[in-house]
Each structure stands twice: as C-alpha cells, then as structure tokens.
N, C-alpha and C positions, 0 to 999 in steps of 0.2 A: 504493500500500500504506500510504497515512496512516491509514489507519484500524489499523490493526492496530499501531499504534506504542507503546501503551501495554500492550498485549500483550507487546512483543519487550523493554520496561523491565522488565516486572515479572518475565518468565523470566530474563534477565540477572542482575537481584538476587538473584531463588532460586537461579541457579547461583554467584554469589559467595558468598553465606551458607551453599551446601554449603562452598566451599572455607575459608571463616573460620574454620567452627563443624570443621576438618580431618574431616569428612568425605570429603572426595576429595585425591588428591594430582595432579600431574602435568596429566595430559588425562583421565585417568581419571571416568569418571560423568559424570552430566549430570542437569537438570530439564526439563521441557517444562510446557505451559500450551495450552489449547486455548479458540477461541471458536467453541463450541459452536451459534451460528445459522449460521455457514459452513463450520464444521467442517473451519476451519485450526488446525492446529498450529504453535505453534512452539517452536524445541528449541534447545539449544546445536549450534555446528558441531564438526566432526569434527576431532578433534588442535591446536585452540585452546587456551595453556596460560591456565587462568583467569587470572593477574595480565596477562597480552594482554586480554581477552576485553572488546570493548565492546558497548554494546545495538544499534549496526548489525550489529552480529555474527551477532545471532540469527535461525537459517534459515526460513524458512516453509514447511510444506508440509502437502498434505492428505491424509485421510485414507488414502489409495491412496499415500502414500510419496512422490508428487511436487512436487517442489519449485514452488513459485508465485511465484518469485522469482529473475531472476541473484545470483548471490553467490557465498558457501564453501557447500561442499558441506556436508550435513546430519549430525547423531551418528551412526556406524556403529548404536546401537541405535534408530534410529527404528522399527525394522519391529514392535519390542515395547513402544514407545512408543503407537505407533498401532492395535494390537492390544489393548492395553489401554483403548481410550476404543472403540474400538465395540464391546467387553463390559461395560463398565461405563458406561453414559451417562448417570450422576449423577456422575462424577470428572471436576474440572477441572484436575488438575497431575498427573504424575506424576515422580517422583524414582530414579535410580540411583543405587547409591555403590560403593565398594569399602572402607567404613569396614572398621576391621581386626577389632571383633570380631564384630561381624554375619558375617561375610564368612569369617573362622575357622569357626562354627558351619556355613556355608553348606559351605563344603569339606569339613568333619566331615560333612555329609547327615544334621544332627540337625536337625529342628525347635525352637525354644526353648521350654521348658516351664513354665507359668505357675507359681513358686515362690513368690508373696510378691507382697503387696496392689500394690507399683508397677504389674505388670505387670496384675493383676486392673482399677487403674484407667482401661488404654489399652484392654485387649480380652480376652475371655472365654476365650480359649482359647489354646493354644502357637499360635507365630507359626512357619506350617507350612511349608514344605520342600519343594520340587519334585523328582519323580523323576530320577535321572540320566537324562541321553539316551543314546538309542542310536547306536552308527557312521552308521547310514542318516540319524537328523535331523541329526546334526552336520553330516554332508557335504550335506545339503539347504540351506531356506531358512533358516540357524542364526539368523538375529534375529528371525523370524516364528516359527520354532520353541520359541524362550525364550518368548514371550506365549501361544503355545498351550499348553506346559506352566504355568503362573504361572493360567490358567484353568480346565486342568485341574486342578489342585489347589486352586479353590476351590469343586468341585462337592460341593455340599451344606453350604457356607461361608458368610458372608456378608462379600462385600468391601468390606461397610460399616461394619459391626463389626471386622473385623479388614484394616484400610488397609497391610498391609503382606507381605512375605513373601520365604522366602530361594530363590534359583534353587539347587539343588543343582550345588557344585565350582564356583559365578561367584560370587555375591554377591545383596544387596539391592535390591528395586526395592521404593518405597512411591508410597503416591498420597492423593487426599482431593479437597476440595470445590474445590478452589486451587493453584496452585503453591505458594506459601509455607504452607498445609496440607501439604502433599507433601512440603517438605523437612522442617517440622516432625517428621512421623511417621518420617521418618529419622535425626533426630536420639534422638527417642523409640527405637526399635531399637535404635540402638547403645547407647543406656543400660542398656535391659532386655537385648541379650549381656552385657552386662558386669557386672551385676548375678546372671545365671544362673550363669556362669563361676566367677564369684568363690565362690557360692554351693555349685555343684559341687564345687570346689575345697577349700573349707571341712568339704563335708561330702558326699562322694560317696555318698551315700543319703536326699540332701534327698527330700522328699516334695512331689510338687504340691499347691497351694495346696485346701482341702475345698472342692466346688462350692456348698456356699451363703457362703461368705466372697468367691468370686469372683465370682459373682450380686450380696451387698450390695456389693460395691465398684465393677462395673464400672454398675448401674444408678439409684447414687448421684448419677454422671454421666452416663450417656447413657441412663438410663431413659425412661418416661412420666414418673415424679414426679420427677426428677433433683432433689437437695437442697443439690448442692454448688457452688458459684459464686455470682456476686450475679445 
C-alpha cells in the first residue's frame, strides 16, 4: 500500500486542520480523500481522538465500504462518504463536522439563506437542508441513508456550485476538488451560519440577498469571465 501513502498524509492533515481551525471536537467528524484511478478511499478511523490521530492511522477502503487494508477499523460514516464520490465523480475530499453553528441551523431543519455578498461569493443559493428521515431509514442502512438523502437534495442542484450542505437534526458534510478543498468549504459554512445567525438575530426580517447582486458576486469568481483573483 506505498503507493497510497501520500494519500493517507494529506487526509490526516485535513482531519487535523478540521480539528485546529475547532471545527470538530472529540472523535466527532472526519475528512476523507479518494484516488480516483482505483477508487480507494481513504478516511479517518473510527473513535480516534484527533490529538492521537497519526497518518498510519488512516483507513483505506473502496468504494463498496471494504477495507483494503489490516488496521483500525474505518469512520462509522464511510457508507456517506463513499456515496458521495460515486455521485459526484468530479469530488476529490469530502469533509464532516459537527461545527456548532452549521450544525445549530442543521437541527433547526432550516436551510441557510443567502443574506449578504459573503455568502453570494461561495454559492448562488441557500446552503440547503436535507429532509428529516423517516423511522424505517433510521433503522435501515443509517450511513448509506445520510448520502442518499444529501443526493436527494441536490436534484436539480449543482454540487458544484454549491460544495456543501446540512443533513437535517446531524450536521454538515462539505466536499470539492480535494480534501483540503473539502475542509476549506467547511470552514467557509461555519462562517456563513454564523454570519446568517447573527444576521437573523439582528434583524429577524432580513431579506435574501436580490438575484442579480448574487449573480454579480458569485460569477465574479466562479464565472466564464471570473474578475476577481490574480
């Protein structure tokens, strides 16, 4: 498995940099990082508390959930990990957290609503909200279940344009080109909760941001003619 060693670093770092940047506390959350010509995974282990956590650490396993490697057993959510990359297969990370105010918003089963140019400049539209489950998928396959809902909600979406989204009553899972894209755009979420919040807060009749303000903002950068960066 030498080949995949600079793989199981650079997931290792994205799950350190969740826990730095307090995104995750405990054992809670996790990043994963996939190489996409063999379509291994790999993810943080299960109940590992990150200041433990070294890059041997990190589990491998393929698409179908099984591990390709003796070790520690793999993140309880791999099954929505790996759900997530054979529906998206332009993502190469993807990221979980239980940051507190994404994760607030996520147990409220609000979407967050785009109020103000920050959020116009990540993504066009509220950072949307997966249906609660029902008793029957809870008691089913509950981590294959979490990625079929997180899918289901981006039909007619583009999980390109918007890298992230809240599981309704769990929390945050974000994703991108990368793992450290993927933690990025989780850090990006918790700013924009907590920007909305505030916002809320301030003035519980804010108004979403007019669609052509969120148009010039978000295709400023991620347009055809994108104007903003070097």
């Amino acid at each position: 498995m030498g080949s995949f060693e600079e793989l199981k670093k650079i997931v290792y770092e994205c799950n350190v940099e969740l826990y730095e940047r307090g995104l995750v506390f405990h054992t809670f959350g996790n990043a994963s990082g996939i190489d996409r010509k063999t379509g291994v995974v790999a993810i943080k282990p299960s109940g590992v508390p990150y200041e433990e956590l070294a890059p041997q650490d990190i589990v491998l396993v393929n698409l179908d959930n099984e591990p390709i490697e003796s070790g520690l057993r793999p993140s309880s959510d791999t099954p929505t990990h790996t759900s997530l990359y054979r529906a998206f297969p332009n993502i190469g990370g993807v990221a979980h957290t239980h940051s507190t105010l994404a994760t607030a918003w996520a147990q409220a089963l609000r979407p967050i609503p785009c109020l103000g140019t920050t959020h116009a400049d990540y993504l066009p539209v509220s950072v949307p909200c997966t249906q609660p489950m029902t008793d029957e998928q809870v008691r089913g396959d509950y981590e294959a279940e979490t990625g079929r809902q997180i899918i289901k909600a981006f039909e007619g979406l583009s999980h390109t344009e918007v890298p992230m989204v809240l599981v309704a009553s769990h929390g945050p899972f974000t994703w991108g080109r990368s793992p450290r894209e993927a933690v990025h755009h989780s850090a990006v979420l918790e700013e924009l909760a907590r920007m909305a919040l505030f916002s809320m807060l301030l003035n519980p009749h804010t108004a979403e941001l007019l669609p052509s303000l969120i148009d010039r903002h978000f295709n400023r950068k991620h347009g055809e003619d994108a104007s903003y960066g070097q």
